[in-house]
C-alpha positions in Angstrom: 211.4 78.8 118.3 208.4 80.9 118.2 207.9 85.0 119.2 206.8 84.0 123.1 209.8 82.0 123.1 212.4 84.9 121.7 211.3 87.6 124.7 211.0 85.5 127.7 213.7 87.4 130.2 215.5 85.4 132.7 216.0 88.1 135.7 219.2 87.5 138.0 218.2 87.1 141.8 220.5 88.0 144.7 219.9 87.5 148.6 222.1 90.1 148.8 220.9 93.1 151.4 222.6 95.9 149.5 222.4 95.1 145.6 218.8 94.6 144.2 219.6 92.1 141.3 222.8 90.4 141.4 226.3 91.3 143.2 228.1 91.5 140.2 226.8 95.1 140.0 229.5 95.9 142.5 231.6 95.9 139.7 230.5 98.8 138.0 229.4 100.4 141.2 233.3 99.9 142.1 234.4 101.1 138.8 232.2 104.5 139.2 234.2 105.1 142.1 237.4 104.7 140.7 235.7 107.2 138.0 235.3 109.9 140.6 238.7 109.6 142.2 240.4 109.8 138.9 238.3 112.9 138.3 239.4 114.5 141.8 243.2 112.7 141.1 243.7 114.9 138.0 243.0 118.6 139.6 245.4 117.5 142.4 247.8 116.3 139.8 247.7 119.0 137.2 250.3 122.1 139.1 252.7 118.8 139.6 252.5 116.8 136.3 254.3 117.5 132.7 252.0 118.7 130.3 252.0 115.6 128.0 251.4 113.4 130.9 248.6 115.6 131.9 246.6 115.3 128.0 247.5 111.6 128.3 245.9 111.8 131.3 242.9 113.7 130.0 242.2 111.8 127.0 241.9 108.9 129.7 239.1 110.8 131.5 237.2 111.6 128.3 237.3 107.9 127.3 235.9 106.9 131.0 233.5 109.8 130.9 232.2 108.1 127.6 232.4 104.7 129.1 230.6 105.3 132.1 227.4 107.2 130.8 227.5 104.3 128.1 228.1 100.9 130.4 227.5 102.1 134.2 225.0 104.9 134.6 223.2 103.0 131.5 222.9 100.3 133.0 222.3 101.8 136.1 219.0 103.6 134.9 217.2 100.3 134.0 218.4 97.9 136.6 219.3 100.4 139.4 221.7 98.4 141.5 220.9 98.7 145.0 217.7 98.1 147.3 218.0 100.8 149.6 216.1 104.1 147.8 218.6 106.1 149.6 222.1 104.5 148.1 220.7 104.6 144.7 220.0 108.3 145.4 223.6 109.2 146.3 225.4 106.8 143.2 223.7 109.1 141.4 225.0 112.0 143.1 228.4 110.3 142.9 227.5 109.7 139.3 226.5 113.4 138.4 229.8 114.8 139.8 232.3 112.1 138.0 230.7 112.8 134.8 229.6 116.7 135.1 225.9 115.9 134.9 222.8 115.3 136.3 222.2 111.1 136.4 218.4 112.0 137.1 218.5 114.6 133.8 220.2 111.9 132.1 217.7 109.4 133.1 215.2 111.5 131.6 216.7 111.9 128.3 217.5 108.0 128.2 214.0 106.9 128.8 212.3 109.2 126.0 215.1 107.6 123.6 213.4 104.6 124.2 209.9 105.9 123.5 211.2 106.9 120.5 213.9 104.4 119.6 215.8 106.5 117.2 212.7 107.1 115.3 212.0 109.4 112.0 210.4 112.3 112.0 206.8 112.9 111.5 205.2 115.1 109.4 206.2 118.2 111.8 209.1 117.4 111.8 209.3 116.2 115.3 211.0 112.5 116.8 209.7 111.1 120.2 213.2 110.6 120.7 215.0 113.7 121.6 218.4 112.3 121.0 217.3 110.4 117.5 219.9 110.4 114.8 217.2 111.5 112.3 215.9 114.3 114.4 218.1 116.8 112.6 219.0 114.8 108.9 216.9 115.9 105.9 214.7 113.7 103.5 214.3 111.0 106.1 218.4 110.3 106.4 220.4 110.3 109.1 222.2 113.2 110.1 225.9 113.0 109.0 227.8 111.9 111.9 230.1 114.6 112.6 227.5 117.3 113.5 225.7 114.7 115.8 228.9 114.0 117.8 230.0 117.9 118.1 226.5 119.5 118.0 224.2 117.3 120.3 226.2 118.5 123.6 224.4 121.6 123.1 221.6 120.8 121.7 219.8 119.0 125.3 216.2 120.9 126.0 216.7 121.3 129.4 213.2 122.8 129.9 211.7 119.6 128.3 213.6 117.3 130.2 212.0 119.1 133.7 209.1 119.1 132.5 209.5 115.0 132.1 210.7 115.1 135.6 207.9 117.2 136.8 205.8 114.6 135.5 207.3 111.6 137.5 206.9 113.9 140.6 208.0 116.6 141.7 210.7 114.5 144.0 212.6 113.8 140.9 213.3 117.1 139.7 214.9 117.7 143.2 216.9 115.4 143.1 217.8 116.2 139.6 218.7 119.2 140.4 220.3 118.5 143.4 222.4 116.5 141.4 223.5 119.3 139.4 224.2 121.4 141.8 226.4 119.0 143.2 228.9 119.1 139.9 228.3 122.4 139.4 229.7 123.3 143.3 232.6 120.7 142.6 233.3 122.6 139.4 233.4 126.1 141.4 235.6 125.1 143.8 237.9 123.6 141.4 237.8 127.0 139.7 238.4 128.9 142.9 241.2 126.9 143.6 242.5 127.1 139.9 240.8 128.9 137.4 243.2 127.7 134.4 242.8 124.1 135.2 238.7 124.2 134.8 238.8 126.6 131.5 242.0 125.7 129.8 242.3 122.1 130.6 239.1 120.1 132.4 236.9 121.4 130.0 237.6 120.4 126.5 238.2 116.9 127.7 234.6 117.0 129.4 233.5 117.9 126.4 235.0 115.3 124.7 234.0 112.8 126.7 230.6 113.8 125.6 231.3 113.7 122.3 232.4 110.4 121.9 229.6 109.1 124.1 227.3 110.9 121.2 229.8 109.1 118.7 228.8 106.1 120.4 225.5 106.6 120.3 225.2 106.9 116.3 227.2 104.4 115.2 224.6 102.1 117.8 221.4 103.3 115.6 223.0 103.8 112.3 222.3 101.1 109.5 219.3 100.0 112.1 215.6 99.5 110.9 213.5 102.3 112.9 210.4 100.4 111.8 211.3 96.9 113.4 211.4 96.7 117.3 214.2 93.8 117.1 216.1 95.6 114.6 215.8 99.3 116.5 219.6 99.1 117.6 223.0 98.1 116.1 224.8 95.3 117.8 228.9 94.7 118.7 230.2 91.6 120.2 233.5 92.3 121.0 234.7 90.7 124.3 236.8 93.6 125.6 234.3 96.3 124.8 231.3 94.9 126.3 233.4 94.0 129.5 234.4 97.6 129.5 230.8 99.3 128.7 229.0 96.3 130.8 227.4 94.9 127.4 225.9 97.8 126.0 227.8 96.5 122.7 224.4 94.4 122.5 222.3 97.0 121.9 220.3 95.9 119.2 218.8 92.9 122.3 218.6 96.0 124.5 216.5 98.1 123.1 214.3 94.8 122.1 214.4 94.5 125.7 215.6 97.0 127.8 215.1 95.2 131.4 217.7 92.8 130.3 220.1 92.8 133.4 223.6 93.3 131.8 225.1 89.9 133.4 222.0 87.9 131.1 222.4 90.0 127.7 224.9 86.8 126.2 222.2 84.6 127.1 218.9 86.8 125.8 221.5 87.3 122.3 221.8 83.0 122.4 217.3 82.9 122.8 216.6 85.4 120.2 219.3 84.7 117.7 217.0 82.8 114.6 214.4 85.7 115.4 217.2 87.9 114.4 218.5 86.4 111.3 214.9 86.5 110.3 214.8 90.3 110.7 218.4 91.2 109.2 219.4 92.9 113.0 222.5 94.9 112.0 225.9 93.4 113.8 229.1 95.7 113.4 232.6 94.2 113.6 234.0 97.5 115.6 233.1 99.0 118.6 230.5 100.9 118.6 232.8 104.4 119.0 234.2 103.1 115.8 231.6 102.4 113.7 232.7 104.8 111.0 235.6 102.4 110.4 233.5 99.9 109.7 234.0 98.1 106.2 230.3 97.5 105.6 228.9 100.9 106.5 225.6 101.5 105.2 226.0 104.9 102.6 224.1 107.7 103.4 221.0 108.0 101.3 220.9 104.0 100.8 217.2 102.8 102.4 217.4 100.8 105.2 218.8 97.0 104.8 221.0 97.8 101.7 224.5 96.8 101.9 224.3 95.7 105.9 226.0 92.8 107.4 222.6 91.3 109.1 223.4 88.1 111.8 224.5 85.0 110.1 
């Protein structure tokens, strides 16, 4: 197998009128909704509901909030799932007010990560990639995990990312904001309705959620080569995970190739798989929200390649 060999993409085709690539995306489509009636379900539920039911509950919502930024709206910004404009505009609305964000913002933030693919950075300092693991380590390291997964929630440039969306037109930062007014009005209500619930109880699991999404993000570039476009990402093959997060597990094929429509990713893994082993692409044995448990975790200060598990 040659190099023209390993990045030929096989793209799924539908005749479907309503989903642009394949109608299997009405699986995550289906499963944002659920998202966003569990989200209203647990302000209706929270007067009525025992206290330990209710952070049962919550932690359930911070897992799905991490889940879908991670498998749906993901996958949702490369291979948007429906042909009409106007549908794709409002799952993103729908998206924005399950998660408490802007889908548009996010899309901004998502695409520079790939201009930047977790990179180092340069000599001011600076990463093209505004969410890059190495953006705030020292001496070319990573940053330790635990401040990336509790600082980066407040660490978005919310200026910068308009100014990206100014650049794509000025269309997109409407809608973009749009989008977060749409949370934000949800949010209000809510808060109208019952201020405790928002500040004392929706809140820290939002905030949560957002952590472990950044916890997932990490563990997906740690131990990866910066310097080699195969090797950019980390990859997990666990079945359950990938079904759950729509195959974002293979993230060391995705970022090789980002078009990669999540219902092809086993298949594009299969093509590229002795190009791989050539290039000692990093494969953890955990998902990727528990890569710190992982019993061949690259130490901190090691360079890049020593004591990974490449593909075998």
């Amino acid at each position: 197998m040659n190099n023209a060999d390993a990045i030929r993409v096989e793209r799924p085709m539908t005749k479907s009128k309503v989903f642009a690539h394949t109608r299997w995306d009405a699986v995550p489509a289906l499963a944002s909704l659920f998202h966003l009636a569990y989200f209203f379900a647990l302000f209706f539920l929270y007067p009525h509901t025992p206290l330990w039911a209710m952070l049962i509950l919550g932690f359930i919502y911070s897992l799905m909030v991490n889940a879908n930024i991670n498998g749906i709206g993901h996958n949702f910004i490369h291979n948007p799932f429906f042909r009409s404009p106007l549908l794709n505009r409002l799952f993103g609305i729908m998206q924005s007010v399950a998660c408490c964000f802007s889908q548009t913002y996010y899309d901004a933030v998502h695409m520079q990560h790939h201009k930047g693919n977790a990179d180092r950075p340069d000599e001011n300092g600076e990463t093209v990639d505004w969410i890059s693991i190495y953006k705030h380590g020292h001496d070319g390291e990573a940053e330790n995990p635990w401040s990336y997964v509790f600082l980066s929630f407040f660490r978005d440039d919310v200026g910068a990312i308009r100014k990206e969306l100014r650049k794509r037109g000025r269309r997109e930062l409407i809608w973009g904001n749009v989008e977060l007014a749409a949370f934000a009005t949800v949010l209000f209500v809510m808060f109208l309705f019952n201020w405790r619930y928002i500040i004392f109880y929706f809140l820290p699991f939002f905030y949560l959620g957002h952590c472990f999404s950044y916890l997932n993000g990490y563990f997906r570039h740690y131990g990866a080569n910066p310097d080699k476009p195969i090797a950019w990402g980390v990859s997990s093959y666990g079945k359950i995970y990938n079904w759950l997060f729509f195959f974002n597990g293979y993230h060391a094929e995705h970022h090789f190739r980002p078009k990669v429509h999540w219902t092809k990713m086993e298949a594009f893994r299969r093509q590229i798989a002795e190009l791989q082993k050539q290039e000692g692409v990093r494969v953890i044995k955990r998902a990727h929200m528990l890569g710190f448990l992982d019993p061949d975790l690259p130490k901190r200060g090691k360079p890049v390649g020593e004591a990974t598990e490449a593909i075998s």
